[in-house]
C-alpha atoms as an extended CHARMM CRD file, in Angstrom:
* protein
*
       179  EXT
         1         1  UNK       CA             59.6950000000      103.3730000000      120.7630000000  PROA      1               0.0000000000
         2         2  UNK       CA             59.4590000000      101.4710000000      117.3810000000  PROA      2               0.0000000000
         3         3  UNK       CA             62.6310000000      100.3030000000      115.5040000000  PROA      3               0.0000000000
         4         4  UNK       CA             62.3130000000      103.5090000000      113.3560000000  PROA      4               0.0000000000
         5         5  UNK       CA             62.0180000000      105.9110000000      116.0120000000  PROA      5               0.0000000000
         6         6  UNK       CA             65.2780000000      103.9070000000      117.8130000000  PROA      6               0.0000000000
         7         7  UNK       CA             67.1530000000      103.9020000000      114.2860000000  PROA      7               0.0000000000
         8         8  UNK       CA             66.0120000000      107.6340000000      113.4280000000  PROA      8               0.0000000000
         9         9  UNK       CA             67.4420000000      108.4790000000      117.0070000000  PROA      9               0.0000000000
        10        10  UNK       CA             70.8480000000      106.3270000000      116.5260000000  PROA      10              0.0000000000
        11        11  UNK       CA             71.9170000000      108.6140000000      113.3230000000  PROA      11              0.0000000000
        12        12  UNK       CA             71.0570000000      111.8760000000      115.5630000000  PROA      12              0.0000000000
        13        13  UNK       CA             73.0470000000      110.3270000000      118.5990000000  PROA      13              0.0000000000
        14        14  UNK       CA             75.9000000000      109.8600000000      116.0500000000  PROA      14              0.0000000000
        15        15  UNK       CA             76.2800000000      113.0670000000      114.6320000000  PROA      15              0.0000000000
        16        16  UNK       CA             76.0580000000      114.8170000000      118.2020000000  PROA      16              0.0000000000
        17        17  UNK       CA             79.0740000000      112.1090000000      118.9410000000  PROA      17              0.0000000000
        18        18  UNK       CA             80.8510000000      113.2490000000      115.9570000000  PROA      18              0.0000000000
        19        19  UNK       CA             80.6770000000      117.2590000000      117.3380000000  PROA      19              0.0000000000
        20        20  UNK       CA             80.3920000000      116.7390000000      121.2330000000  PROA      20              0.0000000000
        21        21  UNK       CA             83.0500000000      113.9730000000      122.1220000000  PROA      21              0.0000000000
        22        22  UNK       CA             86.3480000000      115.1940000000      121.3460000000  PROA      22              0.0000000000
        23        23  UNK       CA             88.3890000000      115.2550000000      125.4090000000  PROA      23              0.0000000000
        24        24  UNK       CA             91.1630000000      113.2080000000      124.9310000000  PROA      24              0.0000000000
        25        25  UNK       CA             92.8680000000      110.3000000000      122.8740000000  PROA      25              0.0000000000
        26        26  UNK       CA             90.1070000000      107.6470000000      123.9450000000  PROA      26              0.0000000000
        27        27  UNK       CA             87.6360000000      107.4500000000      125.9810000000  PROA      27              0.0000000000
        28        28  UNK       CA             84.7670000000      104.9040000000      126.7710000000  PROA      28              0.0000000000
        29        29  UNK       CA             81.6860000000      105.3860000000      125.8890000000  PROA      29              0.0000000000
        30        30  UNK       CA             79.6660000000      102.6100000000      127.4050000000  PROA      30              0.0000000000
        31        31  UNK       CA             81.4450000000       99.5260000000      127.7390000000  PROA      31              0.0000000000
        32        32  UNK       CA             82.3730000000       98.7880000000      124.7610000000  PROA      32              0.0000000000
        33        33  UNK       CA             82.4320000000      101.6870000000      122.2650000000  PROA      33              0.0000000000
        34        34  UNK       CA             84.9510000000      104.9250000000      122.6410000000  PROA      34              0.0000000000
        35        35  UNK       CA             84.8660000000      108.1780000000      121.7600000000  PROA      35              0.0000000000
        36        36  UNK       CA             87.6650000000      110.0450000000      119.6060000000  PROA      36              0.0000000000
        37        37  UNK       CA             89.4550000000      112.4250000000      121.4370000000  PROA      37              0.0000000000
        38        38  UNK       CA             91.0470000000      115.6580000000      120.9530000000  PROA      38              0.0000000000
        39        39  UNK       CA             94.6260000000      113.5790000000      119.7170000000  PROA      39              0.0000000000
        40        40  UNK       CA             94.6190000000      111.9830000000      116.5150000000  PROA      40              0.0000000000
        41        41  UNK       CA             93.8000000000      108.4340000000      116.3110000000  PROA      41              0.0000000000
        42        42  UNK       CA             96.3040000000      105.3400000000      115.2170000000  PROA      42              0.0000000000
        43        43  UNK       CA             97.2160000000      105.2880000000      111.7010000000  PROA      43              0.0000000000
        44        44  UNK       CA             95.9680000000      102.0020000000      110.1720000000  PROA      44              0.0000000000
        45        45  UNK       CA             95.6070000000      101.0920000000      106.4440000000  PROA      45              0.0000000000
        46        46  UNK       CA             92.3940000000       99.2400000000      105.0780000000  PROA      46              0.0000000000
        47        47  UNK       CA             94.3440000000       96.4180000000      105.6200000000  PROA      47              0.0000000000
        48        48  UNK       CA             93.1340000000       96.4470000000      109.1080000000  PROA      48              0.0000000000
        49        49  UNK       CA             89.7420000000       95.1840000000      108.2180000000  PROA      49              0.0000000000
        50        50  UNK       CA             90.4070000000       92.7170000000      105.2460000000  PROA      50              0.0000000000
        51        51  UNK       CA             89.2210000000       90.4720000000      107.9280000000  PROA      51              0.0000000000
        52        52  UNK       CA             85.8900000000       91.8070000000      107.6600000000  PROA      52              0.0000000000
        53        53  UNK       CA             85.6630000000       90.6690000000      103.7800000000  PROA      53              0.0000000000
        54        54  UNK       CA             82.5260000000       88.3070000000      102.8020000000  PROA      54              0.0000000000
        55        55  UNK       CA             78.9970000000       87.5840000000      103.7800000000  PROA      55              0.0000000000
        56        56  UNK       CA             77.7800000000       87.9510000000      107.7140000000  PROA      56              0.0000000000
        57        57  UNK       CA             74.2620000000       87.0280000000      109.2360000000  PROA      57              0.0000000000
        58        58  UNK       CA             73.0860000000       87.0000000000      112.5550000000  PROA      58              0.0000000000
        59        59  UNK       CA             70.6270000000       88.7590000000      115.0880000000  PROA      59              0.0000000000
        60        60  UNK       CA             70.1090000000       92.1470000000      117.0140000000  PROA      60              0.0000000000
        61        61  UNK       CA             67.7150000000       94.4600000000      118.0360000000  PROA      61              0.0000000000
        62        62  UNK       CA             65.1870000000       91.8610000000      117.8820000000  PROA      62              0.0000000000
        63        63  UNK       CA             65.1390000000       90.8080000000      114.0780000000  PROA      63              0.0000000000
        64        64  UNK       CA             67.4340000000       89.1090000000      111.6240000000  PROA      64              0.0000000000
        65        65  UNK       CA             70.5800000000       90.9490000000      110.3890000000  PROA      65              0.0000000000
        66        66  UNK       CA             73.0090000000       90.4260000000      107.2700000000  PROA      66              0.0000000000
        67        67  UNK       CA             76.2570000000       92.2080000000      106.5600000000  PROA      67              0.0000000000
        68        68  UNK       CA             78.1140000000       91.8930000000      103.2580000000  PROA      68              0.0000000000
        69        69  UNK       CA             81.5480000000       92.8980000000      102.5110000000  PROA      69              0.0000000000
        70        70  UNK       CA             84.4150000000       93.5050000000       99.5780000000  PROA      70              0.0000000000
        71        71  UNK       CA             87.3220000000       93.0560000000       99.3530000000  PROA      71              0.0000000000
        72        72  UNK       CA             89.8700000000       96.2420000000       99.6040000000  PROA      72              0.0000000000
        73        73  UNK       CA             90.7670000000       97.7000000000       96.5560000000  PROA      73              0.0000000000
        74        74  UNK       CA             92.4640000000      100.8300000000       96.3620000000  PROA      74              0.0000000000
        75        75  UNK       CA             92.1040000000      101.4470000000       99.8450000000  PROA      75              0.0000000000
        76        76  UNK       CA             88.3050000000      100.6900000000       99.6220000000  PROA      76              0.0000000000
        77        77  UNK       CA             86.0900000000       97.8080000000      101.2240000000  PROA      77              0.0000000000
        78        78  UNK       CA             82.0210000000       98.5550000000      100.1550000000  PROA      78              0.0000000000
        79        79  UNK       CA             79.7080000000       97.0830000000      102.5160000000  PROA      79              0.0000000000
        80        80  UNK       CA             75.6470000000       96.1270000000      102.7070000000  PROA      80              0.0000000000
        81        81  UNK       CA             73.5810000000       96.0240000000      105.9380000000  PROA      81              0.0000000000
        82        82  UNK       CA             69.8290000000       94.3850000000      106.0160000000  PROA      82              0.0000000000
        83        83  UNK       CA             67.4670000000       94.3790000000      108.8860000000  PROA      83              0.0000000000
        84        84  UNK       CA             64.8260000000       92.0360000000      108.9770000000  PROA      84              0.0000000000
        85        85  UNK       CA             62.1610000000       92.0010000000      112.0860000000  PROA      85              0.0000000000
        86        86  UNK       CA             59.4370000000       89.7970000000      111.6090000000  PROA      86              0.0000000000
        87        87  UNK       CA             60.1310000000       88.2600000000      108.2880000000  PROA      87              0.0000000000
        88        88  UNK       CA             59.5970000000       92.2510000000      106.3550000000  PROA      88              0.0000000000
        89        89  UNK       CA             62.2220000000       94.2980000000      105.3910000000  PROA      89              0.0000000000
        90        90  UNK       CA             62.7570000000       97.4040000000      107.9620000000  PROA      90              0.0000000000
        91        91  UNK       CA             65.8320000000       98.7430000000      106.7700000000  PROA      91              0.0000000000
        92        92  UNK       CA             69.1090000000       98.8440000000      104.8610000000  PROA      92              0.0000000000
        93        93  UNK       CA             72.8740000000      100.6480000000      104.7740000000  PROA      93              0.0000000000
        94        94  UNK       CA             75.3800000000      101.3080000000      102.2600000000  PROA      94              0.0000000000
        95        95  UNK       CA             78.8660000000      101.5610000000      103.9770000000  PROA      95              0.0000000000
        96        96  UNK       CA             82.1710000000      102.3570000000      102.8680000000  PROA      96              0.0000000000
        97        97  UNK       CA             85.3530000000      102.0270000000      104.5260000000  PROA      97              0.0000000000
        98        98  UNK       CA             87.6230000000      104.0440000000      103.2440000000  PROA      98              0.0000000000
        99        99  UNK       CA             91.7720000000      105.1540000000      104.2090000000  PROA      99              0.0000000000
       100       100  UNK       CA             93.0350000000      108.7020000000      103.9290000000  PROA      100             0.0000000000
       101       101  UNK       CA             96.3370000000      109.8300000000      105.2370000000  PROA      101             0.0000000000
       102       102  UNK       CA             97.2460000000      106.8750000000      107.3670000000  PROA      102             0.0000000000
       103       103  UNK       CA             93.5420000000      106.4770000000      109.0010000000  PROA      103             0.0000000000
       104       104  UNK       CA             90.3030000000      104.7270000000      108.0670000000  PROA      104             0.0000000000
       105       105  UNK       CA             87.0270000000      105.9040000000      108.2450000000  PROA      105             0.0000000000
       106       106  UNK       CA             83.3510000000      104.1300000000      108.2700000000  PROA      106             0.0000000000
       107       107  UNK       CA             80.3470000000      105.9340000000      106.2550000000  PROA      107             0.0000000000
       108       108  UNK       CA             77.3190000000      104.5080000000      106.4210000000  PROA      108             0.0000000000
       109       109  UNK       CA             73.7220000000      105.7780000000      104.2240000000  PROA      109             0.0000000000
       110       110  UNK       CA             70.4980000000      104.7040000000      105.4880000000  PROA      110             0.0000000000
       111       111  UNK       CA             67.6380000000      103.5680000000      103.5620000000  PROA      111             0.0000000000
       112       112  UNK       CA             64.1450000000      102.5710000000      104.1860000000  PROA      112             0.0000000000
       113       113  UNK       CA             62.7260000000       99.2010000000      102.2250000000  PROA      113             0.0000000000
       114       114  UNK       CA             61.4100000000      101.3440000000       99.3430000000  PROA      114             0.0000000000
       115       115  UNK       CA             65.0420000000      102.7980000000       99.6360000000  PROA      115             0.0000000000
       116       116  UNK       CA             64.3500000000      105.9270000000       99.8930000000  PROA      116             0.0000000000
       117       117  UNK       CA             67.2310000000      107.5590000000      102.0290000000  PROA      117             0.0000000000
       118       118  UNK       CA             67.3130000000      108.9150000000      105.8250000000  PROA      118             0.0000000000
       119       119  UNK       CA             70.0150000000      111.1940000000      105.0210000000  PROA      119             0.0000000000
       120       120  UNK       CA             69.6600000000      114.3170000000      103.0730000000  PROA      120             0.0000000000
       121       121  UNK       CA             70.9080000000      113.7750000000       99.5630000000  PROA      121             0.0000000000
       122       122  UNK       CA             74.7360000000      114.3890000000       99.9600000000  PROA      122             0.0000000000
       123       123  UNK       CA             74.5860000000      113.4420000000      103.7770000000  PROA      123             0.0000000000
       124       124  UNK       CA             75.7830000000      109.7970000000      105.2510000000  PROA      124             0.0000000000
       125       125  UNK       CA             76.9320000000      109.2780000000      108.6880000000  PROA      125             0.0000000000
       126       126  UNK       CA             80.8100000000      109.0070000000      109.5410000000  PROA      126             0.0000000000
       127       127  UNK       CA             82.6590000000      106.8800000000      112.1060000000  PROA      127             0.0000000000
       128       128  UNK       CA             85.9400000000      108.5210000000      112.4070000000  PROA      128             0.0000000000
       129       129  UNK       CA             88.7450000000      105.7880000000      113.1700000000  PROA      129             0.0000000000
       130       130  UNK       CA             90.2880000000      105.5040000000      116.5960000000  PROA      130             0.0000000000
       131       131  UNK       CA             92.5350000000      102.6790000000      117.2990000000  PROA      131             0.0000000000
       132       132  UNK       CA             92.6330000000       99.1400000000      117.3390000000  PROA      132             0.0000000000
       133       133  UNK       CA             93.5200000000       96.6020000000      119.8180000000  PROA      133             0.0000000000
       134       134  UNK       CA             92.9550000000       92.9180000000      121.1490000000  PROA      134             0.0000000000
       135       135  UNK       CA             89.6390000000       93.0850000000      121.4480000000  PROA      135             0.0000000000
       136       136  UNK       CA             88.4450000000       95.1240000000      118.1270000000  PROA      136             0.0000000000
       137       137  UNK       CA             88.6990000000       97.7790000000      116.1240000000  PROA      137             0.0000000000
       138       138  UNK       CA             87.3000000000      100.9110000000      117.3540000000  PROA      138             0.0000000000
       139       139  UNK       CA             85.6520000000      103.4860000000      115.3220000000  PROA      139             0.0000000000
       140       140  UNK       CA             84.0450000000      106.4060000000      117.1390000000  PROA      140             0.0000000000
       141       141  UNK       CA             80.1530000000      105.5680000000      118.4580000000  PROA      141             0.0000000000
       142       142  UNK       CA             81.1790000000      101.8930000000      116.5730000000  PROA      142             0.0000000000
       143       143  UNK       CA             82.7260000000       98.6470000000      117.6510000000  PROA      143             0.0000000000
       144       144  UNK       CA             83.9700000000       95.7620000000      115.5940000000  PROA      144             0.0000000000
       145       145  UNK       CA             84.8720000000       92.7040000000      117.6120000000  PROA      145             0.0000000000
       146       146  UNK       CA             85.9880000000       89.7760000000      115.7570000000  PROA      146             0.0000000000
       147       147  UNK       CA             86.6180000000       86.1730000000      117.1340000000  PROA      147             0.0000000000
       148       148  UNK       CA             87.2240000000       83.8070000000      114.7320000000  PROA      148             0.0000000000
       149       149  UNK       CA             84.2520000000       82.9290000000      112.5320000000  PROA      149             0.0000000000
       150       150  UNK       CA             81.9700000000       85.1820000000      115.0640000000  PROA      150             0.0000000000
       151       151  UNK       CA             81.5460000000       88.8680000000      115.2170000000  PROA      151             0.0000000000
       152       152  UNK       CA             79.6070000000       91.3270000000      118.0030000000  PROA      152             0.0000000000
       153       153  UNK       CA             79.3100000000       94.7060000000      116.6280000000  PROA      153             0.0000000000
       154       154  UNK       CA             78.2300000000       97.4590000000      119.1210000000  PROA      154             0.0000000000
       155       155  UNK       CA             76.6120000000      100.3060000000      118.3270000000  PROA      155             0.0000000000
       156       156  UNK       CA             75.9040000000      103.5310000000      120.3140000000  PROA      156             0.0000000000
       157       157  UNK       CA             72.1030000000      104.4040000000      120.6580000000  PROA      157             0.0000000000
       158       158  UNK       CA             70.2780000000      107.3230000000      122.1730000000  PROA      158             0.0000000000
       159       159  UNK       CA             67.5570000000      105.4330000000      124.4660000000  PROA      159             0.0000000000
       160       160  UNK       CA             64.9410000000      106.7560000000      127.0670000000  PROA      160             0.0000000000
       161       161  UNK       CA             66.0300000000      109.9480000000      127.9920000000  PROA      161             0.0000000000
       162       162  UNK       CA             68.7990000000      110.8730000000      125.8790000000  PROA      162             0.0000000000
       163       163  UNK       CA             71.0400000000      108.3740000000      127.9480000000  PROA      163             0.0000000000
       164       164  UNK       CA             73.0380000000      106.4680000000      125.5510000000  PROA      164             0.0000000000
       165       165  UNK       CA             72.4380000000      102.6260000000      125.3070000000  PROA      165             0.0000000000
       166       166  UNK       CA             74.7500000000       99.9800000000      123.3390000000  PROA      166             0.0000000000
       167       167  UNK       CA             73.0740000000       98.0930000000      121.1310000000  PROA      167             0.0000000000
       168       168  UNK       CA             74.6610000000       94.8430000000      120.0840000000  PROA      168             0.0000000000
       169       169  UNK       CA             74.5030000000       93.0610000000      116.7970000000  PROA      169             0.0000000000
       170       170  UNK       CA             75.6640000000       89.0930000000      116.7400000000  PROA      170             0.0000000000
       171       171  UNK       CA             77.3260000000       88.0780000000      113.5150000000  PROA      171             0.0000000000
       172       172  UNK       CA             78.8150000000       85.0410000000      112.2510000000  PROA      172             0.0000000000
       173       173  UNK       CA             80.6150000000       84.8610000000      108.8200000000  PROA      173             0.0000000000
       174       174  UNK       CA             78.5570000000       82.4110000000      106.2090000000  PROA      174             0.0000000000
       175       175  UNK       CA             81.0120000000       83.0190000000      103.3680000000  PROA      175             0.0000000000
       176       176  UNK       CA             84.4660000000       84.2630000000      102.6790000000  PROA      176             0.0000000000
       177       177  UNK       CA             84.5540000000       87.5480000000       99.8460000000  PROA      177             0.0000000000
       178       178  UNK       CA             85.6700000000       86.3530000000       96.9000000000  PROA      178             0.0000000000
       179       179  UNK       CA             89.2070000000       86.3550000000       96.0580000000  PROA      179             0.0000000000
């Protein structure tokens, strides 16, 4: 299956996630990632991720990954994803974090290297907020798990079969945002 195919299948597996997963508070979804429940998740602020702020590179899926991050502002942080495989361009994101009512949520747009977009115009992909803990901050069919300067994002996946693999991303921060 080529990296399109596998991306092309992630943003389905994430909008059946979004509509299908709702039992209980939180549940695992492969080791690592949960799925929202029928409760309400933990209220948070933005605050939460300020962490996240600046410039991340590092590997997954086979090719050379960059994240890049803001600051909050009014309960804001604006993010930038690049995936390299092979030294070309295969795709990019536009994120947004973004607090509401005591909880946070990710958004993410995808766009091919002539960025045109995967979504419909006024689509983007959500990652409703669950909880965090020790270990990361959980967003539903998302992972963020920070340790110091180093960061493993995992990311649900619909693989062979419609089974549901966990893709993980390897980050480590190159720059702080500025302040």
């Amino acid at each position: 299956m080529s990296i399109h195919s596998r991306l092309v299948s992630w943003v389905s597996l994430l909008s059946l996630c979004l509509f299908t997963f709702h039992v209980s508070a939180s549940e695992p979804l492969t080791e690592h990632i949960r799925k929202l429940g029928a409760s309400k998740p933990t209220p948070t602020t933005i605050e939460n991720m300020k962490w996240l702020a600046g410039t991340w590179r590092g590997k997954g899926m086979g090719g050379e990954v960059e994240e890049i991050w803001s600051e909050p502002q009014n309960g804001v942080m604006m993010g930038m994803f690049r995936f390299m495989q092979d030294g070309k361009l295969q795709m990019l994101e536009m994120m947004t974090l973004a607090e509401k009512d005591g909880v946070i949520s990710l958004k993410v747009k995808h766009f091919s290297p002539d960025l045109v977009a995967w979504e419909e115009k006024e689509k983007f992909v959500e990652f409703p907020w669950i909880e965090k803990d020790d270990k990361g901050c959980y967003f539903e069919g998302i992972t963020f798990a920070p340790e110091g300067n180093k960061l493993a994002i995992y990311v649900a996946m619909k693989g062979k079969e419609g089974k549901i693999d966990e893709i993980r991303f390897d980050f480590e921060k190159v720059t702080a945002a500025a302040k």
